[in-house]
C-alpha positions, 0 to 999 in steps of 0.5 A: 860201340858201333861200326859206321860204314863209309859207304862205296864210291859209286861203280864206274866213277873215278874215285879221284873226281868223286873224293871231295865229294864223297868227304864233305858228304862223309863228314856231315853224316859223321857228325849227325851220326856222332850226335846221336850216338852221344845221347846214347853215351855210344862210340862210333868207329870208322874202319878203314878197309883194304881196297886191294883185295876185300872192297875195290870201291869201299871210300875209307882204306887206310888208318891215315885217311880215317885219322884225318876224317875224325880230326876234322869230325871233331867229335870225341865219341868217334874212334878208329877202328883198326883191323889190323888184316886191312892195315897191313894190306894197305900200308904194313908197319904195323907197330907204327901205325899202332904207336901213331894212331894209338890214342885215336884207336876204340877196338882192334880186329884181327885176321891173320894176312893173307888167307884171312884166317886165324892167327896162328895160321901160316902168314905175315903177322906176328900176333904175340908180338903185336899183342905185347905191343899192344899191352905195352901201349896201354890197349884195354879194349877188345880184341875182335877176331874177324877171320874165317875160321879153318874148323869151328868155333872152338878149333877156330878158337885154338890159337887163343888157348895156346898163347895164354898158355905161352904167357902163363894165363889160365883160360880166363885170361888170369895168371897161373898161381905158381906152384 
């Protein structure tokens, strides 16, 4: 799986004049991208970025734009990528956009909203219940942590240990024998 950026409209441009543009451009990539990833059995996936706070000129910003670019790419090795920090900044509901955009989903980022950091920091997302959420849903994929950790890694890491410990889980991930 591999991330393959949108690109930036280009500074001092109105992002409305340049966006016709800027699409079919897009789209023509995507689907040379797309062909070349497939002779490697790869994925792409397009995430959608927030442009209120982390990329003012980033082209591609809401789930709903991506879905509409893959549907008209066309092709069944590009995927979203949802970070699930950029979607609630854009659009919130969450649980929504993971229900609708669910079968178009190939990985899933998290960072807790809105300092960025990890889950269990101080914020708007409930990540057990987005996690439930995704289990029920069907979600096997990864779950990539991309936030600024307050300490490092292993201390970044805390919140992971916690929530298997709230579920019941061993560190690996498998259910404790019960005793």
């Amino acid at each position: 799986r591999i991330h393959v950026m949108a690109g930036r409209v280009p500074l001092g441009t109105d992002r409305a004049a340049v966006a016709g543009e800027m699409e079919t451009t897009f789209i023509e990539n995507l689907r040379y991208t797309a062909d070349l990833l497939s002779q490697e059995d790869m994925i792409g996936l397009l995430e959608p970025i927030n442009n209120r706070i982390t990329d003012p000129r980033y082209y591609l910003n809401t789930p709903h734009h991506a879905a509409a670019i893959l549907e008209k790419v066309g092709r069944p090795n590009l995927k979203l990528q949802l970070d699930l920090f950029h979607c609630q900044i854009m659009d919130g509901n969450l649980s929504r956009n993971l229900e609708t955009y669910f079968p178009l989903i190939g990985h899933i980022q998290i960072a807790q909203v809105p300092g960025r950091h990890e889950p269990d920091s101080p914020g708007e997302l409930n990540f057990p219940y987005l996690f439930e959420l995704l289990e029920s849903l069907g979600y096997t994929g990864y779950v990539g942590c991309e936030y600024a950790p307050k300490g490092d890694t292993l201390e970044g890491l805390g919140w992971l240990r916690s929530y298997w410990e709230s579920r019941g889980l061993q560190h690996s991930g498998t259910r404790k024998a019960a005793t």
